[in-house]
C-alpha beads as a LAMMPS data file, in Angstrom:
LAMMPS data file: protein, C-alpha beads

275 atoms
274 bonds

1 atom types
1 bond types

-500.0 500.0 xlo xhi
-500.0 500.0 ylo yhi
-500.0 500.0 zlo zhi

Masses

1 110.0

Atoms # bond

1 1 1 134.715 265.371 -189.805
2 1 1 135.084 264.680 -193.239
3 1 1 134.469 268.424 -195.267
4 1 1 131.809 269.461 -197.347
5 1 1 134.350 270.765 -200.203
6 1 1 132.283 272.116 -202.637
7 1 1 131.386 274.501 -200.547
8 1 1 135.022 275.847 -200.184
9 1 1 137.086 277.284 -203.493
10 1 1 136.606 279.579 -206.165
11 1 1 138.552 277.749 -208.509
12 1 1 137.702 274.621 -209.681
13 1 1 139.512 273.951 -212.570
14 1 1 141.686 270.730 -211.732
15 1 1 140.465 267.346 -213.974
16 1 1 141.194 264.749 -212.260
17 1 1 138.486 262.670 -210.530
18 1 1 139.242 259.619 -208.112
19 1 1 138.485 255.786 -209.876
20 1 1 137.616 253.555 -207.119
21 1 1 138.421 250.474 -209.312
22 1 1 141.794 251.443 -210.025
23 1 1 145.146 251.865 -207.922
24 1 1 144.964 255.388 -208.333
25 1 1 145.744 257.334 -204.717
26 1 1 142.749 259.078 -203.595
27 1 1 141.839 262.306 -205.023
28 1 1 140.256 262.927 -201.347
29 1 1 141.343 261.353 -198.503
30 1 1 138.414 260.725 -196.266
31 1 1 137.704 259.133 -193.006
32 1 1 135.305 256.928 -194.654
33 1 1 133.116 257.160 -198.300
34 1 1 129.844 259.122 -198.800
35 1 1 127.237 256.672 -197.763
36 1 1 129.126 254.025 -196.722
37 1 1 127.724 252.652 -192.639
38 1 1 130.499 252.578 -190.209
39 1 1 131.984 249.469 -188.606
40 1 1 131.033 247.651 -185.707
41 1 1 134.001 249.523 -183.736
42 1 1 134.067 253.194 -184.786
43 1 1 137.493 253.921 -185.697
44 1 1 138.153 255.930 -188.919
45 1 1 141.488 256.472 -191.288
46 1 1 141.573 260.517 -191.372
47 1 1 143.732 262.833 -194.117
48 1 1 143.738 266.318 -194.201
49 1 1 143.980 268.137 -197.372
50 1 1 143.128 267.086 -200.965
51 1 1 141.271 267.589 -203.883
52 1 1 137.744 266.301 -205.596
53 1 1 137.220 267.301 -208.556
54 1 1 140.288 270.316 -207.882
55 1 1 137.992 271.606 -204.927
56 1 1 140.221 271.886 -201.585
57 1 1 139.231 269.437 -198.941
58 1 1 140.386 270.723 -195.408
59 1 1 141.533 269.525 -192.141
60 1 1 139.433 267.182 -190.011
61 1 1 137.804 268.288 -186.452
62 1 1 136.476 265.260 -184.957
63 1 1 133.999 265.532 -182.566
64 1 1 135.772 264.956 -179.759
65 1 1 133.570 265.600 -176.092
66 1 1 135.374 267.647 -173.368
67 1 1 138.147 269.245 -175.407
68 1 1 136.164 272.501 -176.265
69 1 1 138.341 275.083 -178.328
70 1 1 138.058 278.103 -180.823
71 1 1 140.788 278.699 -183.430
72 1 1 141.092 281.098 -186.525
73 1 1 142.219 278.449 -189.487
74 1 1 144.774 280.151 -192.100
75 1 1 144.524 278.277 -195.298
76 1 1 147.299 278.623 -198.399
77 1 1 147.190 276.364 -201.885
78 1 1 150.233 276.538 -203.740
79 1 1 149.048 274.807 -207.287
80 1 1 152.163 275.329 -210.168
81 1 1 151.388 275.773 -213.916
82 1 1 153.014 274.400 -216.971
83 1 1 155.304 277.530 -217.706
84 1 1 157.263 277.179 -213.789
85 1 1 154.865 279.889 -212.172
86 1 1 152.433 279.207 -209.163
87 1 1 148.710 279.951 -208.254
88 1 1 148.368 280.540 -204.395
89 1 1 144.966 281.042 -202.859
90 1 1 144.108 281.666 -199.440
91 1 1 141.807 282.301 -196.645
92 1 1 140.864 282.411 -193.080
93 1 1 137.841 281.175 -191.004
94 1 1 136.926 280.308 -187.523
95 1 1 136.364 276.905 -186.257
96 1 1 134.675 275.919 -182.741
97 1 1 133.651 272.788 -180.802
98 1 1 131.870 272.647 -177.491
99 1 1 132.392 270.619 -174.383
100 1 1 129.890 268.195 -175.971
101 1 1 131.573 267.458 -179.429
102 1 1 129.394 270.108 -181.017
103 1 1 131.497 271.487 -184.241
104 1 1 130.976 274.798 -185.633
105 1 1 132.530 275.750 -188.913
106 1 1 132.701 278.740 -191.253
107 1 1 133.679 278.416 -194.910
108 1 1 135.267 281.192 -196.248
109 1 1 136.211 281.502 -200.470
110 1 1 139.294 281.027 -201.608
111 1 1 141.149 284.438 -203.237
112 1 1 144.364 284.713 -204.801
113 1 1 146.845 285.626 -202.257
114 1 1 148.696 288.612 -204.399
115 1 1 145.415 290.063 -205.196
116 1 1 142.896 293.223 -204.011
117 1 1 139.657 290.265 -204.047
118 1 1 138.227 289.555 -200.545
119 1 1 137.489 286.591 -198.802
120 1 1 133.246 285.841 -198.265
121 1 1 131.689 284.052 -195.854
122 1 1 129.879 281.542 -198.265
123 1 1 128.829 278.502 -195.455
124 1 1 128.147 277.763 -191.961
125 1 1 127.665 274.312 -191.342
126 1 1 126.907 272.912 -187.213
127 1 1 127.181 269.086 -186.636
128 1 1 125.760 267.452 -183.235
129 1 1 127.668 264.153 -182.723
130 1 1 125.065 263.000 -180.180
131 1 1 122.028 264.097 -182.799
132 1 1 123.864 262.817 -185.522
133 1 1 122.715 266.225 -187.405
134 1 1 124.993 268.279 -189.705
135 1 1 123.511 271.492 -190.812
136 1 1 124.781 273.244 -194.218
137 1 1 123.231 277.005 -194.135
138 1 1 124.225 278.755 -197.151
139 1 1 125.134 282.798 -196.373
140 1 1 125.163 284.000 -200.133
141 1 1 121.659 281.822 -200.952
142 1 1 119.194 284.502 -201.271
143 1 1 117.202 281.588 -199.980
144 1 1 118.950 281.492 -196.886
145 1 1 118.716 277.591 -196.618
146 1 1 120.192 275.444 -194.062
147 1 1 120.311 271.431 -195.371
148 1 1 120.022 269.119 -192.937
149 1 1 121.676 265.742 -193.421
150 1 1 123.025 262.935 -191.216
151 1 1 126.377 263.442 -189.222
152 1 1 127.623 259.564 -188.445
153 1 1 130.502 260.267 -185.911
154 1 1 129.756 260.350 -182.603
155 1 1 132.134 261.962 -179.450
156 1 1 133.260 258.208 -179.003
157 1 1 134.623 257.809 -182.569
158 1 1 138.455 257.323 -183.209
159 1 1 140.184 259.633 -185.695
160 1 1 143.105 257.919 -186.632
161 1 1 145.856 260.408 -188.463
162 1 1 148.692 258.326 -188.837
163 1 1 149.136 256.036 -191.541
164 1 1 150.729 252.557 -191.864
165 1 1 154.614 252.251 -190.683
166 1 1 157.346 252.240 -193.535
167 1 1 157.316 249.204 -195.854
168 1 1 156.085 248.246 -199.595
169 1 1 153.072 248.894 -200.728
170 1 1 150.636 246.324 -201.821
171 1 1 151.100 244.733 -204.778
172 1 1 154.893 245.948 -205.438
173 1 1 153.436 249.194 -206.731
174 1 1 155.433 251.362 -204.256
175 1 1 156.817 252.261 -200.918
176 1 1 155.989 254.151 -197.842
177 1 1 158.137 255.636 -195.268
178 1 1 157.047 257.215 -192.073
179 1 1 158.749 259.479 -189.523
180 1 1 158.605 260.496 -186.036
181 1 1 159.612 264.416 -185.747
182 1 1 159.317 265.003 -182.203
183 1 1 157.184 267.511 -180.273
184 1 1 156.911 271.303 -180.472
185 1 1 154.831 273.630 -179.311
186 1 1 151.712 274.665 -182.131
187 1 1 149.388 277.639 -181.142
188 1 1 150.981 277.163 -177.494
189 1 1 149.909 274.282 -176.849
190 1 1 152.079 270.661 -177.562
191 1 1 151.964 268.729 -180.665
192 1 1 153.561 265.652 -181.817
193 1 1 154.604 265.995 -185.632
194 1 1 154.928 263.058 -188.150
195 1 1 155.759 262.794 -191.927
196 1 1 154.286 260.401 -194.340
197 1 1 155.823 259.475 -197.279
198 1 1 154.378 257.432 -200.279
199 1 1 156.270 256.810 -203.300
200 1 1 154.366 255.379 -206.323
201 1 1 155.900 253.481 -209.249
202 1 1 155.943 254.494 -212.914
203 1 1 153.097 252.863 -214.374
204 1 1 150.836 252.325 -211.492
205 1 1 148.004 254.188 -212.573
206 1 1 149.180 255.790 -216.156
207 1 1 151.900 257.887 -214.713
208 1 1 155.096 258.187 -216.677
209 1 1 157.581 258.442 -213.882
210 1 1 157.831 257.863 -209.553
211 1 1 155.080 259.790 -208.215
212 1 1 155.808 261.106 -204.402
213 1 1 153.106 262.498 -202.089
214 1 1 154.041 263.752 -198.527
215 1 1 151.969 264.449 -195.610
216 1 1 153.210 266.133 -192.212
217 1 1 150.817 267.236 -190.002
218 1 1 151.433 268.463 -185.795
219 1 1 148.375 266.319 -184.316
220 1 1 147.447 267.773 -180.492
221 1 1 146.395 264.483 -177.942
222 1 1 144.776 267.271 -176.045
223 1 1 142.017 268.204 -178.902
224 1 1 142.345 265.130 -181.433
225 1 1 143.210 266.848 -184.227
226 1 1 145.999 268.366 -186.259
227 1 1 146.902 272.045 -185.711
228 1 1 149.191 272.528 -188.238
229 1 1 148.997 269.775 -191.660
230 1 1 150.698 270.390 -194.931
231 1 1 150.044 267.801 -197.851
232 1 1 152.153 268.538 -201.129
233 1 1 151.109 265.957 -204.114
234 1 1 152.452 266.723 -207.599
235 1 1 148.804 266.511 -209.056
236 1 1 147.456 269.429 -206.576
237 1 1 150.388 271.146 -205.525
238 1 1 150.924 271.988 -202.036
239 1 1 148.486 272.520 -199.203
240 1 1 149.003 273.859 -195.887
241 1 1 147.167 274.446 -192.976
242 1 1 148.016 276.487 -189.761
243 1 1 146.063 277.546 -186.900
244 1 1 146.281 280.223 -184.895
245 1 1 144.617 282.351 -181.981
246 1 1 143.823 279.196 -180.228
247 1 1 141.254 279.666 -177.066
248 1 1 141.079 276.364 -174.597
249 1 1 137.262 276.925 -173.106
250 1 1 133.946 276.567 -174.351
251 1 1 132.763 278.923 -177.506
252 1 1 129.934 281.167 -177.069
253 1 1 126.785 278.611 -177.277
254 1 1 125.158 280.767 -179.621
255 1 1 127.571 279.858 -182.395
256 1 1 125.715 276.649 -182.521
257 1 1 122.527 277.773 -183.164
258 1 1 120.965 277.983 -186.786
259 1 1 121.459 281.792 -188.125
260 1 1 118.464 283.956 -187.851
261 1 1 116.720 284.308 -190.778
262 1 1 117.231 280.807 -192.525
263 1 1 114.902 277.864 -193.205
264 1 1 115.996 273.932 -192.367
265 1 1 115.809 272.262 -196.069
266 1 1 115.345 267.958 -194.525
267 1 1 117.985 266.321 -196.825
268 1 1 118.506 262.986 -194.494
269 1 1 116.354 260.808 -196.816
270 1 1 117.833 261.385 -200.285
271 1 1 121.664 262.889 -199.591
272 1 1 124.435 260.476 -198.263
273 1 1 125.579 260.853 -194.531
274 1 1 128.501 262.979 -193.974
275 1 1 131.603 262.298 -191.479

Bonds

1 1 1 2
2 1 2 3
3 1 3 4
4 1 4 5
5 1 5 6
6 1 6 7
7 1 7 8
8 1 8 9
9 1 9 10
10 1 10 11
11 1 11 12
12 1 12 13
13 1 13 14
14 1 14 15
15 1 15 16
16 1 16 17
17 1 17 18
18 1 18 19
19 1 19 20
20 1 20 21
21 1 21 22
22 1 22 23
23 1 23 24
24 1 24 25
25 1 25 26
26 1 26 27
27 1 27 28
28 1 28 29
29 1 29 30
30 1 30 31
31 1 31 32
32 1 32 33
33 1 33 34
34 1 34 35
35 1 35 36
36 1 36 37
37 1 37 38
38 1 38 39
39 1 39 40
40 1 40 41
41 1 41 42
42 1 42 43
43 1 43 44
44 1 44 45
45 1 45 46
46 1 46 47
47 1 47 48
48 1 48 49
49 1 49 50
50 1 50 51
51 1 51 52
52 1 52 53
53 1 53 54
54 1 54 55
55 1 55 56
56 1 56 57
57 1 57 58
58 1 58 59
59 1 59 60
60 1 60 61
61 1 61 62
62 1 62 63
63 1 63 64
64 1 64 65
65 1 65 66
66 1 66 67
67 1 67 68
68 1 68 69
69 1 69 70
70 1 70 71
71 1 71 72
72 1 72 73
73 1 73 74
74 1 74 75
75 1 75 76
76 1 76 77
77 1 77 78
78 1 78 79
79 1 79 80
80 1 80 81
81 1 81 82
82 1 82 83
83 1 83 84
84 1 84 85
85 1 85 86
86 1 86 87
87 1 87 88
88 1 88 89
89 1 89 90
90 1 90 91
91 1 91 92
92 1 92 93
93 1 93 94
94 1 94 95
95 1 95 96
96 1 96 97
97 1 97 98
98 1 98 99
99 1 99 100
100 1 100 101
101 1 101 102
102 1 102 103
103 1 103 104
104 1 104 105
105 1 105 106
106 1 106 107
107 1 107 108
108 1 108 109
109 1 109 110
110 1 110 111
111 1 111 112
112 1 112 113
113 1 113 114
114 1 114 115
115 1 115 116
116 1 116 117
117 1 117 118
118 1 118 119
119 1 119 120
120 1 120 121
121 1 121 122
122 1 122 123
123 1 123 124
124 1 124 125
125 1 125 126
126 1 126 127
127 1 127 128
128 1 128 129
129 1 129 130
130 1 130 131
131 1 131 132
132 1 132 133
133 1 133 134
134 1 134 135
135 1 135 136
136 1 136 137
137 1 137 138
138 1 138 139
139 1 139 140
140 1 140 141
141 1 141 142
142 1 142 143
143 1 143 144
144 1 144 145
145 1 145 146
146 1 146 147
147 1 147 148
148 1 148 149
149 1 149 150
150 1 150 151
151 1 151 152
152 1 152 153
153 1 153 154
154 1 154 155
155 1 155 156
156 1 156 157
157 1 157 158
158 1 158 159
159 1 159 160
160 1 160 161
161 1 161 162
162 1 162 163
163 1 163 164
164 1 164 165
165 1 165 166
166 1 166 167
167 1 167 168
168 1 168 169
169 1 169 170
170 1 170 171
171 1 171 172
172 1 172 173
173 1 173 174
174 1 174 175
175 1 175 176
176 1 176 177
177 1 177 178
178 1 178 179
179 1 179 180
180 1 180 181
181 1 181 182
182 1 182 183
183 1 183 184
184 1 184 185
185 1 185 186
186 1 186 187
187 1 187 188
188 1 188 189
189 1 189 190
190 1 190 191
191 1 191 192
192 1 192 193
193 1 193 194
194 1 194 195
195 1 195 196
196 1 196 197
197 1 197 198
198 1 198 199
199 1 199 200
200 1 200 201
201 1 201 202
202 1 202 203
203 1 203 204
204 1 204 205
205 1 205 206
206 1 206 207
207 1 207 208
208 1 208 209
209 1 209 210
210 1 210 211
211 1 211 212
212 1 212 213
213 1 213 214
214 1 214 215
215 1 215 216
216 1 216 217
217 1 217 218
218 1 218 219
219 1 219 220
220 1 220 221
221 1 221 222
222 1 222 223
223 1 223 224
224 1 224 225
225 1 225 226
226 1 226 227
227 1 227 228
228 1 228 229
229 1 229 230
230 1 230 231
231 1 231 232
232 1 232 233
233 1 233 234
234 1 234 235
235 1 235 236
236 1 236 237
237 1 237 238
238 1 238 239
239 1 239 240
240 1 240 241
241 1 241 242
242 1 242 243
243 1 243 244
244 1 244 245
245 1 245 246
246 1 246 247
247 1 247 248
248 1 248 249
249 1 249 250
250 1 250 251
251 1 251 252
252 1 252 253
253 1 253 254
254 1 254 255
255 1 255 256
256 1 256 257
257 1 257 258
258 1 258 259
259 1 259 260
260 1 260 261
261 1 261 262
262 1 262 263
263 1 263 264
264 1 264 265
265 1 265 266
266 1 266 267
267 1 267 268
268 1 268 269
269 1 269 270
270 1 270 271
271 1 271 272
272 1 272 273
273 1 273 274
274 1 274 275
């Protein structure tokens, strides 16, 4: 599921911004664009971590049918500064899915990790993979409104984590190399662990010198998605997310119904779909 990020930091103060026309690595990896309809055979290219517009994208829970589960996600951005320190923020929220592929998410803000500010529930956002429905309800709103917009995926789509094998990259403008770690236990239960790494040329888009990013995530078969995924690119420092009190049964079906209180805002016919 790709994540609604603005909904996420506290800090937005990164510049850079993704140029689809250039060579540029994406600012946000994303199982597919904003908007964009999905091929004939639903099978989507899925990153976790990133930044748009230096607002932290997440992991991806795809909405996988009879692999229900309910996890607390622990969240830390290490971002460095020009004079050698670091800025980490972090935070913690729960995450569900039902037998059906039903997701349930809290977003939680961002807080510096050294500091006396606490973490507030800002979001809670539902998808249905079989409705096709993603609901946005917005805790701190005085308004209390829940936006409703389209959810593509369904329990049948493919979430595909692992990107291509180690060779050049197109156009000479780098190289790749990928590696197999093995398998460990995550949360108790077994993942397989992989490391991607993507080297960029000086030059390629404006950059003065070899440009690495690195991605190694723990991906569990048995729920389809990583459990523990740490992305560390010079231009947002690193990411890294681990989760923890994992429970293998169906969530409390309450979860996915819309708080009390709040009013459905329809959104489906002027915002883009979301994945």
């Amino acid at each position: 599921m790709r994540v609604l990020a603005l909904l996420l930091t506290v800090i937005a103060c990164l510049s850079s911004q993704s140029t689809p026309a250039q060579v540029e690595p994406p600012n946000v990896p994303g199982a597919r664009p904003p908007g964009q309809p999905p091929p004939h055979i639903e099978e989507l290219y899925a990153e976790d971590g990133g930044a748009r517009g230096g607002i932290l994208e997440s992991i991806i829970i795809p909405p996988k049918a009879k692999a229900p589960f309910t996890l607390e996600l622990e969240t830390e951005w290490v971002r460095g500064l020009s004079d050698g320190g670091n800025i980490t923020l972090t935070n913690k929220r729960r995450i569900a899915r039902d037998a059906e592929g039903r997701i349930y998410q809290e977003r939680w803000l961002l807080v510096p990790k050294t500091g006396k500010a606490e973490s507030q529930m800002n979001v809670i956002q539902i998808s249905d993979p079989i409705a096709h429905t993603l609901y946005n309800c917005f805790v701190l709103d005085h308004r209390k409104p829940c936006e409703l917009v389209t959810y593509t995926p369904s329990p049948e789509t493919i979430f595909n984590f692992q990107g291509p094998p180690t060779g050049p990259l197109p156009g000479g403008t780098g190289d790749r190399v990928h590696l197999a770690l093995g398998k460990q236990l995550v949360a108790g239960v077994e993942a397989i662990g992989e490391r991607d790494t993507v080297n960029y040329n000086p030059g390629v888009f404006g950059n003065d010198r070899k440009m690495t990013i690195e991605r190694e995530f723990w991906y569990c078969p048995k729920l389809g998605l990583n459990l523990l995924s740490r992305r560390s690119d010079p231009r947002f420092g690193t990411q890294t997310f681990t989760a923890t009190n994992l429970i293998l049964s169906d969530p409390d079906p309450k979860l996915f119904e819309l708080p009390e209180g709040f009013t459905v805002v329809d959104r489906r016919q002027t915002a883009p779909p979301e994945n």
